[in-house]
N, C-alpha and C positions, 0 to 999 in steps of 0.2 A: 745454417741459420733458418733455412725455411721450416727442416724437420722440428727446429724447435719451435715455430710458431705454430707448424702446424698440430705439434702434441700442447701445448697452450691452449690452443681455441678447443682443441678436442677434449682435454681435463675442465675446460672452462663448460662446456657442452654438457656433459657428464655430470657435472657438479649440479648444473642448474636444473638437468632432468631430472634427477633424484631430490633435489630439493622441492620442485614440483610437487612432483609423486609424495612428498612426506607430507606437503598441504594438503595437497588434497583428501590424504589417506584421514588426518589428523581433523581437520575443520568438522564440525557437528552439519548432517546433513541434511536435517528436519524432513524426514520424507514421512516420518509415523511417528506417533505417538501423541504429545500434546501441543507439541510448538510446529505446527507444518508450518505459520505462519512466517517462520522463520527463514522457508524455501521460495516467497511470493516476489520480493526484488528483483531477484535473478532469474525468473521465470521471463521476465518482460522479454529478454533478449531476443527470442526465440520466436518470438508475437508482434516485434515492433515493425510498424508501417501496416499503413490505410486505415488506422482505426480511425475514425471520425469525432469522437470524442473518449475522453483519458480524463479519469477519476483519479486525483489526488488524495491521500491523507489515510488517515488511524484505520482502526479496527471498525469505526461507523461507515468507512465507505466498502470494505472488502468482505464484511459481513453481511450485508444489509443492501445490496443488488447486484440481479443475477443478468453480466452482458446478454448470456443468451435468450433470457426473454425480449430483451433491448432488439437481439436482430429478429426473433422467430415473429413477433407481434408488431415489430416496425421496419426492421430491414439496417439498423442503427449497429454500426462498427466500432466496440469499443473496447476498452483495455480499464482495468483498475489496477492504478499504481500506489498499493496500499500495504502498509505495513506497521507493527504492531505500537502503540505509545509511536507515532512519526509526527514527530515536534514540528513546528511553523515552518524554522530555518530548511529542515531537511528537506519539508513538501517544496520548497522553492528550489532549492539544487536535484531534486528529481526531476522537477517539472521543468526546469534550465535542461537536464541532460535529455529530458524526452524526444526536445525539439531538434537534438543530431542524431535521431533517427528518423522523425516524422513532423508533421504541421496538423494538427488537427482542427476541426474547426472549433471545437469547444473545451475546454480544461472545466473542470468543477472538481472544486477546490472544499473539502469540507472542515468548516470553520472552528468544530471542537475545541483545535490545537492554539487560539489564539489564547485562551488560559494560563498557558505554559509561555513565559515571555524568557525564561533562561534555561541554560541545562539542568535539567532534577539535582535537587541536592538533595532529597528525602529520600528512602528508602536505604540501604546497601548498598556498597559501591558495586557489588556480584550483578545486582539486581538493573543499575541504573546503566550498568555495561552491557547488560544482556537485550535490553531492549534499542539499543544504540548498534548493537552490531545486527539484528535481524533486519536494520536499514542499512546499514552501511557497508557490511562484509560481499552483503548480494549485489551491489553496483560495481560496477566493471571498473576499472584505472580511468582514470580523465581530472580536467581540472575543478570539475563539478563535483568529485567524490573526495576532492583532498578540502575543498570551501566545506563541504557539508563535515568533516570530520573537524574540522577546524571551529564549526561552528558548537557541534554537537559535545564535544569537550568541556568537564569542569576543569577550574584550575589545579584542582591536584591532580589530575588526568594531564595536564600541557606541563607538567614541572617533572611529568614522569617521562615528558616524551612520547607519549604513549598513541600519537596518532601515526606512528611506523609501525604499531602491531596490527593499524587496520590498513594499511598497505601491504602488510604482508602477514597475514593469520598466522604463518607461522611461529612467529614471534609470540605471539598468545598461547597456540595451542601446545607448543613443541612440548610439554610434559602429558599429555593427554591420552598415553601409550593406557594405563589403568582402567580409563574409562570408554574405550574400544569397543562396541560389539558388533554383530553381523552387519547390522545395518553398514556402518563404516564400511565394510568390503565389500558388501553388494554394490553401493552406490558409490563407489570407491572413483573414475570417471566418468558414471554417467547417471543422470537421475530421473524419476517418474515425475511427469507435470501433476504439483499435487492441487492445483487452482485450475478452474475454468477461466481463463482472460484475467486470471487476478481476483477472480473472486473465490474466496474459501467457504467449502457447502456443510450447515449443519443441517442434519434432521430431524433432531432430536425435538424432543417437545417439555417444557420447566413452564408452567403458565405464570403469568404474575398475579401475587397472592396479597400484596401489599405495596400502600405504594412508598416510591422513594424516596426519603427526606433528608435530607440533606442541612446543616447547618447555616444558617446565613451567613457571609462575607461580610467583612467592613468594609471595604472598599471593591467597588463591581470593574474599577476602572480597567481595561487591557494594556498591559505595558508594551513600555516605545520600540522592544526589540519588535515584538509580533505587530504593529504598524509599521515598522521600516518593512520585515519580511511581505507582508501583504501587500504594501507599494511596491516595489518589487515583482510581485506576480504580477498586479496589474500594467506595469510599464515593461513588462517581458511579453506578455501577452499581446500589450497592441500593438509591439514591435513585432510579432510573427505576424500579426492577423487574425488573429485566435479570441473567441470570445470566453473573456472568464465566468465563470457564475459560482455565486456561491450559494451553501447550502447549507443545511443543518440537518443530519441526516435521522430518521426519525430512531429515536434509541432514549428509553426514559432516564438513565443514571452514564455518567453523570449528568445530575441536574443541568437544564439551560436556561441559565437563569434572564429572567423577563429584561433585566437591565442591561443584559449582555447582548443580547437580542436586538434591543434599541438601539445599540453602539452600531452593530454590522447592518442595520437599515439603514442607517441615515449616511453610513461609510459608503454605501452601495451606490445608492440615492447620487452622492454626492460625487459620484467616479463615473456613473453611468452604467453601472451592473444588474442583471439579476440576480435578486439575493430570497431564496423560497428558505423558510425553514420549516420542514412537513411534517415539525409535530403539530401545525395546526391544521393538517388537512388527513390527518389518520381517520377519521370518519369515510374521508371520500378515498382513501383509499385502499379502505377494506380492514386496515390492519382491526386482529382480533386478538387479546394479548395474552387468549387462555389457549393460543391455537400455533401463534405467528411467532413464538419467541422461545428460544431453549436453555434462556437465563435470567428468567425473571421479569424481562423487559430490558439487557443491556444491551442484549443483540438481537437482531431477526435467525430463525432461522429460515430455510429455502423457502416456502411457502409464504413467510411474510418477506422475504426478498426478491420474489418471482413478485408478488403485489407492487412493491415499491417502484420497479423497472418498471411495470407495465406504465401507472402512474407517470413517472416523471421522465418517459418516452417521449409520452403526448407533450409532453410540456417542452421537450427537446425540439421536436419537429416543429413544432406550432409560434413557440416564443425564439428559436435560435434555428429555424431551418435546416436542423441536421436533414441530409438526404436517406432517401429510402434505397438500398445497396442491392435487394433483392431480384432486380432484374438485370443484373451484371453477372452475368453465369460464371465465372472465375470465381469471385468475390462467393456466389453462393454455394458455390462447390465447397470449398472452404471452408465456409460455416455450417454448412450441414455434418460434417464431419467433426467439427467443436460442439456441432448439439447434439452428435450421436453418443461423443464420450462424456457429455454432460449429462443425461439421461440414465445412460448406462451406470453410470456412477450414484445417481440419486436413487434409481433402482437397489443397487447395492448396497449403496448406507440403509435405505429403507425395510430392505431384508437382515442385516444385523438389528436392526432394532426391535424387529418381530422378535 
């Protein structure tokens, strides 16, 4: 009897080792080419505890500042939990799982995503999966990553069942033998950090030539899903301790519209928040948009995201008290080695682009 159990648990062992090994082999690994952004969720793990403050939301906060001018210029410990289209719902189950690893003193939360009040129905379904998994496939098992797939689902998406292919990718990928190449075996178990703290470095230079216009909406109002979600952050928030602030991260398309604008001040106002949105203070803070941006104005690149940190550092220290880390010699050991491979890397991009 025991021989048979014990060849059971050992077939059962076996089974599960090799079905590992075929996720892993199988899942897309975003380490090169166009979607790194894809590899920014699961970078956290590795980085989590003592940041001081943790940048939530889309592509406006992981484009558009760089931690390490946050610590080299202020001494400011921080992490961007950002990733690509990351809808209301999701930024609040990331920012729910932050808190069982760390307590930071500040969350900024960038408010783009309050536009999106359901899961995308526009686009392909290829499409509306793909940006739904570069958040959700990189967060670890917890009860925080099954609420966020639960939230992030269309209805033909929960009729298919379909929130066990993002518990277990395999399920998704297992035909994906065709679409295999090196990358997959190189990074096969183990991967190169393609972010600095969660931020992703462009260096590229696209000036903005025109500006951006945009159709007017009928209705400016923001739906009740992304006011429950936003309640929600702020009632998490002052149950750790943690100050939320929000922001509007400086990025000219999409449009921010003035009435949308008015909505999250007086929401602020009304909660007790700070709420900066710095596309009204791009004069004072240098951004130049023939200089500072490598897509027209949708994103910063490093140079106008090196400005932005420096900028709303001060604003960090001064209106929220983040502390200065730099005379904690551990702490600065630490990041002197996150700004060596930060450096080193911007050197690099800046020599491909020569």
């Amino acid at each position: 009897m025991k021989k048979k159990i014990a060849l059971l648990v050992s077939t059962l062992v076996i089974c599960g080792l090799v079905l590992y090994c075929l996720q892993a082999l199988l899942v897309p690994k975003y380490m090169t080419g166009k979607h790194k952004e894809g590899a920014l969720i699961g970078e956290y793990y590795d980085n989590a505890g003592n940041n001081d403050v943790i940048f939530i939301g889309d592509c406006e906060v992981y484009e558009n500042f760089s931690p390490i001018t946050l610590w080299e210029e202020y001494g400011i410990t921080s992490y961007i939990r950002g990733s690509a289209q990351q809808l209301i719902w999701q930024s609040y189950y990331l920012m729910e799982e932050t808190f069982q690893y760390e307590t930071p003193d500040v969350m900024v939360f960038n408010v783009l995503s309050m536009k999106y009040d359901t899961p995308q129905s526009t686009g392909s379904q290829s499409q509306r999966e793909a940006y739904n998994r570069m958040t959700l496939d990189g967060m670890r098992w917890s009860e925080s990553k099954w609420n966020a797939i639960q939230a992030s689902m269309t209805e033909e998406e929960k009729e298919k069942e379909a929130e066990f292919s993002y518990l277990f990718p395999l399920l998704r990928y297992h035909d994906r033998w065709s679409d295999l190449t090196a990358e997959d075996f190189q990074y096969w178990f183990t991967k190169d950090q393609v972010s600095d703290n969660g931020y992703l470095m462009q260096v590229g230079v696209k000036p903005l030539e025109d500006e951006h216009v945009e159709r007017p909406l009928v209705d400016y109002s923001f739906g009740e899903n992304s006011w429950y979600y936003l309640d929600k952050m702020v009632e998490l928030c002052k149950s750790k301790g943690t100050q939320l602030v929000l922001i509007k991260a400086p990025a000219l398309s999409p449009v921010w519209w003035p009435q949308w604008d008015a909505q999250i001040e007086e929401y602020a106002e009304e909660n007790g928040l700070l709420y900066i949105n710095m596309l009204e203070y791009q004069e004072e803070i240098g951004i130049d948009w023939t200089t500072d941006t490598y897509d027209t104005g949708l994103h910063l690149n490093v140079y106008g995201a090196e400005k932005a940190a420096s900028w709303f550092g001060k604003v960090l220290q001064e209106q929220c008290s983040v502390p200065d880390r730099r005379n904690d010699t551990e702490v600065a050991a630490l990041w002197a080695e996150k700004a060596k491979t930060y450096h080193d890397r911007k050197a690099e991009l800046e020599a491909q682009e020569q």
